[in-house]
C-alpha positions in Angstrom: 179.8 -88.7 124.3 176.6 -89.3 123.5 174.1 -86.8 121.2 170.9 -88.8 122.3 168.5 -86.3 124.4 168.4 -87.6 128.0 166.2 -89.3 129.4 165.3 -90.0 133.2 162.2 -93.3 133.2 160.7 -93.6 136.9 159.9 -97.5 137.3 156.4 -98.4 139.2 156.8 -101.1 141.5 154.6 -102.7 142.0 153.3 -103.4 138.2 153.0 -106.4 135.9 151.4 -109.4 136.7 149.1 -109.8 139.5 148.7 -113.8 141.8 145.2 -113.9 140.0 146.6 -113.2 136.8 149.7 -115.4 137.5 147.7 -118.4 139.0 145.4 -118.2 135.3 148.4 -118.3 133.3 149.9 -121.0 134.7 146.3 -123.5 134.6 146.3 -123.3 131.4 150.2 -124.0 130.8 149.8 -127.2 134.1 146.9 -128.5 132.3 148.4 -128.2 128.5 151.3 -130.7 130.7 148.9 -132.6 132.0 146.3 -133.5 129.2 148.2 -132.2 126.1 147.0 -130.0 123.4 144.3 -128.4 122.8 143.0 -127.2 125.7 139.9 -124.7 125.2 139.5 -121.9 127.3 136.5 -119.5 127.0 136.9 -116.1 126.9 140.8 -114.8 127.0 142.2 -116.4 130.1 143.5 -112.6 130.8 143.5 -109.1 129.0 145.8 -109.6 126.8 147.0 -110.1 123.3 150.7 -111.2 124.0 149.6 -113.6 126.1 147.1 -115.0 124.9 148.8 -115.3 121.6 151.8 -116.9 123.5 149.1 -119.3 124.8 147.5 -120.5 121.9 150.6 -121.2 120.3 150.9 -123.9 123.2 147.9 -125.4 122.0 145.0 -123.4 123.6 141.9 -122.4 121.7 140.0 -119.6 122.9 136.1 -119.5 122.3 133.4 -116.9 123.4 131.0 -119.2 123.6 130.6 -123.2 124.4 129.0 -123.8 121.5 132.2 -123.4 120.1 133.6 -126.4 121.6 133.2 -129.8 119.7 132.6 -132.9 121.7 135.7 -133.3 123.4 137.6 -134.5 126.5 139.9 -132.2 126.7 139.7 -129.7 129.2 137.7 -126.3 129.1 139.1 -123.4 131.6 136.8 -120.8 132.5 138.8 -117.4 132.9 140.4 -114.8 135.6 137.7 -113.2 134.9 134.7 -115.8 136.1 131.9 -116.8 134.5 127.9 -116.3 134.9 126.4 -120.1 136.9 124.9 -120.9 133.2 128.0 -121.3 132.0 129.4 -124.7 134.0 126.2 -125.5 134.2 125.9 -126.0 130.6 129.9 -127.4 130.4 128.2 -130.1 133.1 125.4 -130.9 130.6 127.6 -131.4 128.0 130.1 -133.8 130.2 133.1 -131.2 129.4 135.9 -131.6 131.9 136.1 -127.9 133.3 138.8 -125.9 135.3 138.1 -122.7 137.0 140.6 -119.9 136.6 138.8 -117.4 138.2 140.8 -114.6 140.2 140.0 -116.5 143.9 139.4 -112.4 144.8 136.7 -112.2 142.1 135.1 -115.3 143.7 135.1 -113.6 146.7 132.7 -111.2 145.3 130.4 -114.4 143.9 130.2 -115.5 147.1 129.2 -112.3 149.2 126.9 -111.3 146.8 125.0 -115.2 147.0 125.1 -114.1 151.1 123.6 -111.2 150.4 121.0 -112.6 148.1 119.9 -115.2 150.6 119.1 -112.8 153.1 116.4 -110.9 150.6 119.0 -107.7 150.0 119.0 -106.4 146.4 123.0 -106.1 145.8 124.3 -102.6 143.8 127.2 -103.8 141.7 129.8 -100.9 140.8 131.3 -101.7 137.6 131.4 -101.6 133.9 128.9 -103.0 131.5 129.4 -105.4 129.2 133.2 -106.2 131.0 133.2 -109.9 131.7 134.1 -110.0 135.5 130.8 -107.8 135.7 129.0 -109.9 133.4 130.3 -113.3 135.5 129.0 -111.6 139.0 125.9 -110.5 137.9 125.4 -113.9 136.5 125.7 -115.4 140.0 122.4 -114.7 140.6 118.6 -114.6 139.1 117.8 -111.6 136.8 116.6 -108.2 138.7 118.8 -109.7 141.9 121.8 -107.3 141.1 121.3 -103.4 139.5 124.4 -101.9 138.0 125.3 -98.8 138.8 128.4 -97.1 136.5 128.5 -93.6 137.6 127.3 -91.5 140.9 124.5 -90.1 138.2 123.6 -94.0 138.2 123.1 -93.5 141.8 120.9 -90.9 141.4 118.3 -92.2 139.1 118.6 -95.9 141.1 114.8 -97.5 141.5 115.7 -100.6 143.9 112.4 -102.6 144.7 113.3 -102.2 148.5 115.6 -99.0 149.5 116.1 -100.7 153.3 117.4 -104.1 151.8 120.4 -102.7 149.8 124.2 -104.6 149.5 127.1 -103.1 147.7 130.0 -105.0 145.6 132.8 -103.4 143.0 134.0 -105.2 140.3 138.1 -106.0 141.4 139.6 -103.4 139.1 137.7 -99.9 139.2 139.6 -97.0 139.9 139.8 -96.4 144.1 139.3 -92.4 144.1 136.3 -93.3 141.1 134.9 -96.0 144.0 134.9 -93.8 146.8 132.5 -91.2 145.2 130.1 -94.2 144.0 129.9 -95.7 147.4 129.5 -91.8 149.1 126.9 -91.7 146.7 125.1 -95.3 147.6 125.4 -94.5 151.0 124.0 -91.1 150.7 121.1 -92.3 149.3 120.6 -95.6 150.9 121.6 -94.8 155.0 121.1 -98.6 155.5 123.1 -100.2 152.7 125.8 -103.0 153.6 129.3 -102.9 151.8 131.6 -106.0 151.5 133.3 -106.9 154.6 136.6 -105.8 153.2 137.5 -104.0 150.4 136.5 -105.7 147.2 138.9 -103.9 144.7 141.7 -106.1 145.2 145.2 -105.7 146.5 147.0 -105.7 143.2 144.6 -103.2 141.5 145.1 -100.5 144.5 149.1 -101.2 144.8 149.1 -100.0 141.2 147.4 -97.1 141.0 149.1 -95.9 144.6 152.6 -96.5 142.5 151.3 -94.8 139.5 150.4 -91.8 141.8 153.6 -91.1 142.8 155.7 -91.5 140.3 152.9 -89.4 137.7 153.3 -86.5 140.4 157.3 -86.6 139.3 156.7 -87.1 135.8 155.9 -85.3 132.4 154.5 -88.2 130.6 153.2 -91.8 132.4 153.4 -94.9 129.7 151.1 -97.4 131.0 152.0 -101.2 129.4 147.9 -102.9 129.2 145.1 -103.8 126.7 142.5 -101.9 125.3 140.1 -104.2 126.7 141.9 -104.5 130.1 139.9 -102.2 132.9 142.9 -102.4 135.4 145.2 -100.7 132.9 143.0 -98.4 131.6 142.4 -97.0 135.3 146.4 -96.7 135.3 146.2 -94.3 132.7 143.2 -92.4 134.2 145.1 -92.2 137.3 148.3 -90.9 136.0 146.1 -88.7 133.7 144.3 -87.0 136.9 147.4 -86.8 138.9 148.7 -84.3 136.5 150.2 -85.8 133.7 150.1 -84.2 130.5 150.7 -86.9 128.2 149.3 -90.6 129.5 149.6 -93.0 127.3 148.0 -96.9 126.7 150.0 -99.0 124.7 150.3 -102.9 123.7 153.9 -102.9 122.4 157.1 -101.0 122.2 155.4 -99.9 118.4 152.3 -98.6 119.9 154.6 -95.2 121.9 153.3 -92.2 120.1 156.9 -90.1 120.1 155.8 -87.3 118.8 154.0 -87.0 122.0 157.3 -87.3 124.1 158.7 -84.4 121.9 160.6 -82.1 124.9 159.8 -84.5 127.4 162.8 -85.7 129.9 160.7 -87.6 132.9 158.4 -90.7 132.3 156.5 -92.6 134.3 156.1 -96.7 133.4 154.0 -98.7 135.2 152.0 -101.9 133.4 148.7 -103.4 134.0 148.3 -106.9 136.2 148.0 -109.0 133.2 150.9 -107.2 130.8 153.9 -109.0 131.1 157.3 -108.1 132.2 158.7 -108.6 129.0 156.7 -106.2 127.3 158.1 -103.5 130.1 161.8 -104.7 129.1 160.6 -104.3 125.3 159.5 -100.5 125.9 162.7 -99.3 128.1 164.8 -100.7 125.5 162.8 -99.0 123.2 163.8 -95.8 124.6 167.5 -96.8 124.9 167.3 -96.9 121.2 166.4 -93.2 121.3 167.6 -91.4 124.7 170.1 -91.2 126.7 168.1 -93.3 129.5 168.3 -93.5 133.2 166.3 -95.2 135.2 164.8 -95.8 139.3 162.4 -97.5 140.6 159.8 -96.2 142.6 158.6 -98.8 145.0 155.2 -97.8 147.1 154.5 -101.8 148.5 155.9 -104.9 148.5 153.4 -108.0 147.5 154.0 -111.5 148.2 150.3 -113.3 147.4 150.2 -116.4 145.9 147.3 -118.3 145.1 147.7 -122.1 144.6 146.1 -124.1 141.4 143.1 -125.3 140.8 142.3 -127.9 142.9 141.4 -130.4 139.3 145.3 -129.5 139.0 146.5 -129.7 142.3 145.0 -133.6 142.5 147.3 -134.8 139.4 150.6 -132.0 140.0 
């Protein structure tokens, strides 16, 4: 019989990887087949450390910056995240042979925002400063042609040059209930304003939040697996946090769990941001195996079956 204190862990499904995530990953493990080590890829190819560790044991070098990069022919991957026009512009002048990984969803965004552009409307981007998938759409176009907006007190003190003229994006990986008040907000505001022809937080980002939802309301503590630096899995833990959680938790690693904070507890929630891998979940549950007495179910809210194919630089030579 055993003396470990039981434990029941309630499994999100959907979690993990996302296609975009997935389809990043694997361009810079085709092209390390294809052209060898090194491979340089600017910025990390996704949010986070395991992987991108894992990576660059392969042979990729990750840079901030193309002035990084020596003279070179080996190939230089933009990330998931996508990159401002200045950037291939400058790989061009430098003759680098580029790949772009970006999430084909956060191109998406590029692209409507360009539309909207053309047809003389000032486009309100919902997102977070300084984040690069915010810095890569706002970089789509000239200076002044897309305001940022953060908060519905963003909204508020908004000075657009013309109010009738107004377009809305979101950056892919915002919390959906955090959204919804900006846009209310926006539209408030600005009667007129013209939001993305579908939904531009993306399907992976909104299956995981809806999974954390449920199993947070049946749960005394929610462990979400994610980055620091990774906005998709810190909205997980806001989510969980809001839906009633009383402990909600961010961790890299097994050794991240703060057990003292799981002192009395006997219900978990684990869910895992779409760029933490599956083996990190695996890590964690047998991390509490090791201590309780563990059950555990998954809780399934969707079923996803996306796929995105390569690059098409890849796709040419697979």
């Amino acid at each position: 019989m055993s003396e470990r204190p039981k434990l029941h862990l309630l499994l999100c499904a959907p979690r993990g990887f996302c296609a975009g995530v997935m389809r990043a990953i694997d361009t810079v493990e085709r092209a390390l087949e294809l052209h060898g080590a090194p491979v340089y890829v600017r910025h990390e190819i996704v949010h986070n450390k395991y992987v991108v560790e894992s990576l660059r044991n392969k042979g990729a070098i990750f840079v901030d910056s193309l002035d990084e990069i020596p003279p070179t022919g080996a190939p230089v991957i933009f990330s998931a995240h996508g990159v401002p026009k200045a950037v291939p512009e400058a790989a061009r002048g430098r003759n680098f042979l580029t790949i772009d990984a970006t999430c084909p969803l956060v191109t998406k965004v590029h692209r409507e925002a360009e539309i909207h552009s053309r047809r003389g409307r000032t486009v309100i981007l919902i997102g977070h400063a300084g984040h690069p998938e915010v810095e890569g759409t706002m970089g789509q176009l000239p200076d002044g042609a897309v305001l940022l907006v953060e908060t519905v007190a963003d909204v508020e003190r908004l000075q657009p040059p013309d109010p009738d003229n107004l377009a809305w994006a979101t950056q892919t990986t915002l919390s959906v209930d955090d959204t919804r008040d900006i846009v209310e907000a926006l539209s408030r505001r600005f009667p007129g304003i013209i939001g993305p022809h579908k939904e531009d937080i993306c399907y992976a980002t909104t299956n995981r939040q809806e999974a954390v939802k449920a199993v947070a309301a049946r749960s005394e503590a929610m462990i979400v697996v994610g980055a620091p630096n990774s906005s998709n899995s810190l909205r997980l833990r806001e989510v969980a946090e809001r839906a009633g959680c009383k402990v909600s938790l961010l961790v890299q690693r097994a050794a991240d769990i703060d057990w003292q904070a799981l002192t009395d507890i006997t219900r978990v929630g684990l869910s895992a941001g779409a760029s933490a891998p599956e083996v990190l979940v695996e890590e964690i549950i047998e991390a509490f195996r090791a201590r309780y007495d563990v059950s555990v179910e998954t809780v399934t809210t969707a079923q996803e079956s996306v796929h995105f194919p390569p690059p098409r630089e890849l796709r040419v030579k697979a």
